[in-house]
C-alpha positions in Angstrom: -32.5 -1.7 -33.2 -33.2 -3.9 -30.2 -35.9 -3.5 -27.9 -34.4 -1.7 -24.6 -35.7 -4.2 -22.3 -34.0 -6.6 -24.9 -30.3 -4.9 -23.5 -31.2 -4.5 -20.7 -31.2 -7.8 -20.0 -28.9 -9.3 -22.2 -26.6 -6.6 -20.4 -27.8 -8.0 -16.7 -27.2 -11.2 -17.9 -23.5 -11.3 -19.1 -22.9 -8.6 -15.6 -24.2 -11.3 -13.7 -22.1 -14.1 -15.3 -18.8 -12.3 -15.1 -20.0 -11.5 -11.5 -20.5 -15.6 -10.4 -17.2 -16.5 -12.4 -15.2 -14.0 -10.4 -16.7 -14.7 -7.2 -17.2 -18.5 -7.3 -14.0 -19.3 -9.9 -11.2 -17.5 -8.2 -11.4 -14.4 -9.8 -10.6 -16.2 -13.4 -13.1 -15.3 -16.2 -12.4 -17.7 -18.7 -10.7 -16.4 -22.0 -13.6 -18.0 -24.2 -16.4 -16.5 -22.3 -15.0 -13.0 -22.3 -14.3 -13.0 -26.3 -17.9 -13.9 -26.5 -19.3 -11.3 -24.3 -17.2 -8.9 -26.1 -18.6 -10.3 -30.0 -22.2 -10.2 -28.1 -21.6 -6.5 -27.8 -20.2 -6.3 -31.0 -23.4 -7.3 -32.7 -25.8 -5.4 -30.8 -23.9 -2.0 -31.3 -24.4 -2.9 -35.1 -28.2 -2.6 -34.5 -28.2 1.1 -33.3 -28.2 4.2 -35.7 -25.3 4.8 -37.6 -24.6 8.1 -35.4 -24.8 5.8 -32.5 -22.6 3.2 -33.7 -19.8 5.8 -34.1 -20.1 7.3 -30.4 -20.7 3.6 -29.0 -17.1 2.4 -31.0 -15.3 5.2 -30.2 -16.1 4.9 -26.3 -15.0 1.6 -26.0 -11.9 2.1 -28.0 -10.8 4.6 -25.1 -12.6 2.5 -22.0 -10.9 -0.4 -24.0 -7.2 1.4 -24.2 -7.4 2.8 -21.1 -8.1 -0.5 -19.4 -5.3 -2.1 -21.5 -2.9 0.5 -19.9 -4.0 -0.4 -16.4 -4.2 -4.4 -16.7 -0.2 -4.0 -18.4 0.5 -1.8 -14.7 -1.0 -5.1 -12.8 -3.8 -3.3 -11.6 -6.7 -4.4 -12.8 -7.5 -8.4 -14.4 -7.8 -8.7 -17.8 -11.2 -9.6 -17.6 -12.4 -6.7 -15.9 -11.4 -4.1 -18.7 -13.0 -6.8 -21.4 -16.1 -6.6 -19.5 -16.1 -2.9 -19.1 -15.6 -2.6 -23.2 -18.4 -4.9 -23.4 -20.7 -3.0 -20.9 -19.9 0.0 -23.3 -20.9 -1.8 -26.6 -24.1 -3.1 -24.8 -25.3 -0.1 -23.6 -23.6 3.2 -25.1 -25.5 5.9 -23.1 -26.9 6.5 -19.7 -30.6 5.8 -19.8 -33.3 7.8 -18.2 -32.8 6.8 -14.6 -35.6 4.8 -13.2 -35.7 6.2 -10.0 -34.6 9.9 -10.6 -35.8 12.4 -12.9 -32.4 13.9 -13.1 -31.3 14.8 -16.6 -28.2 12.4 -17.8 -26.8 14.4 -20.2 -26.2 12.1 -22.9 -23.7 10.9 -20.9 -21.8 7.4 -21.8 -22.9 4.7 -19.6 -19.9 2.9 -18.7 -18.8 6.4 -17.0 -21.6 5.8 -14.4 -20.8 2.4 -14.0 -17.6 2.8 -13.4 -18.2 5.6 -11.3 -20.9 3.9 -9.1 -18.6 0.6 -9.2 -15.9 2.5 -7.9 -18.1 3.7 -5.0 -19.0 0.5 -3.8 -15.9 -0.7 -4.1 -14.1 1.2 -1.7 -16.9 0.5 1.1 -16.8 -3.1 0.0 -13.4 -3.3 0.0 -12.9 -1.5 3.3 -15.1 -2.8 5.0 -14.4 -7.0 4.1 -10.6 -6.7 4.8 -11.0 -4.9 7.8 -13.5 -7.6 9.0 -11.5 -10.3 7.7 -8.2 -9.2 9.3 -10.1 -8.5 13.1 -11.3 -12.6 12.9 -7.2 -13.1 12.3 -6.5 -11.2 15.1 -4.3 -8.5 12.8 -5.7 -5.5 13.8 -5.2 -6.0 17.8 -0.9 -5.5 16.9 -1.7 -2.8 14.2 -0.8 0.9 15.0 -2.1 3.7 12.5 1.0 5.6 11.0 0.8 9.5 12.3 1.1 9.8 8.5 -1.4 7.8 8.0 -3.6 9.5 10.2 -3.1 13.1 8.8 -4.1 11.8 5.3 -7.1 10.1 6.2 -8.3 12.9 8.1 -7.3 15.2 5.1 -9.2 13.1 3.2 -12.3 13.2 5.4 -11.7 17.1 5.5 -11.8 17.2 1.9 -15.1 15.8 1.6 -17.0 17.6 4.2 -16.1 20.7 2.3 -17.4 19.0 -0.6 -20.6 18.6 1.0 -20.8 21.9 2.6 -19.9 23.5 -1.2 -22.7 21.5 -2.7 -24.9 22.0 0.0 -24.8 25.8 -0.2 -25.1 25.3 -4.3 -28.0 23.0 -4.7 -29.3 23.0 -1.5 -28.7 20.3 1.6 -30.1 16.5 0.1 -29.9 13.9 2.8 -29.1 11.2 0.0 -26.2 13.1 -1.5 -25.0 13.8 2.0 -25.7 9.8 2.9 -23.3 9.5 -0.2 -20.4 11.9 0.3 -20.5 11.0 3.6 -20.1 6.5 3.6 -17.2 7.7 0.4 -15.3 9.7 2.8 -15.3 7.2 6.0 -14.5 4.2 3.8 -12.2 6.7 2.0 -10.1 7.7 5.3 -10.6 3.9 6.7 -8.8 2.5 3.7 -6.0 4.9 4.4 -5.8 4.5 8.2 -5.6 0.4 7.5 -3.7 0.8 4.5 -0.6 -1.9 5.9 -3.4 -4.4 6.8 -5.9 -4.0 4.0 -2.5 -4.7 2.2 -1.5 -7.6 3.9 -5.2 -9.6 4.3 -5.4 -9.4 -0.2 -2.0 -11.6 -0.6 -0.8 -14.8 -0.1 3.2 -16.0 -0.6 3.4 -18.4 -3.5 6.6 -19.8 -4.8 6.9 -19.0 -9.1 6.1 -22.1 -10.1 2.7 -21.5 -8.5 1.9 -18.1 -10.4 -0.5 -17.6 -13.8 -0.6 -15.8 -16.1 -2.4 -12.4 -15.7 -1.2 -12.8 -11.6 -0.6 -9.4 -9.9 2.3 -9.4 -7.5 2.6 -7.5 -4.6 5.5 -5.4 -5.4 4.9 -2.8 -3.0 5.2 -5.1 -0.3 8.1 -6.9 -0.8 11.2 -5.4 0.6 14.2 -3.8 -1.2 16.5 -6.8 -1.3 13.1 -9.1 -2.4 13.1 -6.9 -5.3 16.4 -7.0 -6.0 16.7 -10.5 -6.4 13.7 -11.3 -8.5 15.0 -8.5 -10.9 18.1 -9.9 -11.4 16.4 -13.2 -12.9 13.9 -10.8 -14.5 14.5 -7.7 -16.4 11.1 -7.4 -16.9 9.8 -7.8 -13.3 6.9 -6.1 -12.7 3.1 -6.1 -10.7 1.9 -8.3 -13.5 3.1 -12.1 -14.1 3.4 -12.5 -17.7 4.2 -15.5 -19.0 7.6 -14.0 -19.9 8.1 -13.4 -16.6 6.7 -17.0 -15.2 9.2 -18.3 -17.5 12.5 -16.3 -16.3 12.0 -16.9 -12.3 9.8 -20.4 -12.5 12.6 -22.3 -10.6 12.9 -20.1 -8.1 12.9 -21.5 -4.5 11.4 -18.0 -3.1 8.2 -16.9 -2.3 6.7 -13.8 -3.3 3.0 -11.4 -2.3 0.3 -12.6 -4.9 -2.7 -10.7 -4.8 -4.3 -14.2 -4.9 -7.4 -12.3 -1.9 -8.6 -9.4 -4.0 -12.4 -8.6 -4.0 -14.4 -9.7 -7.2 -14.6 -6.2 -9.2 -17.3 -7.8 -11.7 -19.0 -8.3 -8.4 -19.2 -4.5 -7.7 -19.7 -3.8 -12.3 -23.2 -5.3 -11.4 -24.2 -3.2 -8.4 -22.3 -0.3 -10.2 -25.0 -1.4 -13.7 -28.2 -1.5 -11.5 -27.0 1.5 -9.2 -26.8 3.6 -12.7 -29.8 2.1 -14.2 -32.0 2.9 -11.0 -30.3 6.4 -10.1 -28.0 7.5 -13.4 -25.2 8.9 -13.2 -23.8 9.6 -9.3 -22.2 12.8 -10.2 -25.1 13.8 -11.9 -27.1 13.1 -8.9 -24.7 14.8 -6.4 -25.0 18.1 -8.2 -28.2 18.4 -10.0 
């Protein structure tokens, strides 16, 4: 078996990779770079315990099925669900947090990075598109939806009782407050700015300009736009396969490409050193 300090940072140093390719390469991991992430993690779940092996195989069969299902609903890169199998091979369970004393359960790794990843990922997220559409000047014509606003604040409402509920369990924590709180304001921010957030991701490319593994903005594109593009595509969809590429390449219309969308692999490293520092963030709300 491997030192732990030994996967820890080969596990810090294949995060931080993806992270640079997806931030500094356009959000495009190369293919040959993920397959040998993925055979790295391979080979160092073969050095853990037998018993290990199975539990560490079996979770990233689901992480790895489970991502599949969302990359095939355009929702998520291809890359990202390789390098959230890989995180699980690397590291099967959640370490003793470093910084908390907080019992973790045996609990699977990858479920506190993807929990702490999705975290930051709504704040991040909120909080660049809302920046970046105030320098374009698209949030001085934008007017919050009255439906809008009731969910956002239902939202908010939602996790103040949260807080009050675990605050009358465990007792009030300023950290786990600090942390229920930031969830629910970028939480009810994303839905107030939904439109915007939307429209500050995209770009309109014509088909010949898409790739493979491209998410398309379906859920902005009007009725008729739809219409259209499945008519020279039965199998039009959020994600450009290259079936799809193929059937409307010629096409002299533009369409929303998510071609703006933040780095996830970006927010899998603060989600690997958030878990590694405090665990599991469920863990630490409650416990």
């Amino acid at each position: 078996m491997l030192p732990f300090s030994l996967r820890i940072a080969v596990l810090l140093i294949i995060a931080l990779a993806y992270a640079l390719l997806d931030v500094f390469n356009k959000r495009n991991v190369p293919d040959a770079f993920a397959y040998a992430a993925l055979a790295v993690g391979v080979v160092v779940t073969l050095t853990y315990p037998v018993s290990v092996i199975y539990l560490s195989v079996l979770v990233a069969a689901a992480i790895g099925l489970f991502g599949y299902i969302v990359y095939r609903a355009g929702l998520m890169g291809a890359g990202d669900f390789f390098e959230f199998v890989t995180i699980s091979l690397l590291l099967p369970v959640q370490p003793a947090a470093i910084l908390s004393g907080i019992p973790q359960l045996n609990f699977p790794f990858i479920f506190s990075v993807l929990i702490a990843a999705g975290y930051t990922a709504v704040i991040g997220m909120v909080v660049y598109y809302l920046v970046k559409a105030a320098k374009s000047g698209a949030l001085e014509r934008y007017r919050v939806e009255r439906r809008k606003l009731y969910s956002g604040l239902a939202i908010a409402v939602a996790y103040l009782v949260l807080l009050f509920l675990l605050s009358w369990i465990t007792g009030f924590r300023p950290a786990a407050a600090f942390v229920i709180l930031l969830i629910a304001a970028a939480s009810a921010l994303t839905i107030f700015f939904e439109k915007a957030i939307n429209k500050e991701m995209v770009s309109y490319v014509y088909p010949n300009r898409l790739s493979e593994g491209d998410m398309i903005a379906t859920n902005l594109m009007k009725d008729d736009e739809l219409a259209f593009f499945k008519k020279r595509s039965k199998g039009f969809s959020r994600l450009a396969t290259k079936k799809l590429i193929g059937e409307i390449k010629g096409v002299k219309r533009k369409m929303p490409v998510y071609t703006e969308g933040v780095p996830l692999a970006l927010f899998a490293l603060i989600g690997i050193v958030i878990s590694l520092l405090f665990g599991n963030l469920l863990l630490y709300l409650i416990l």
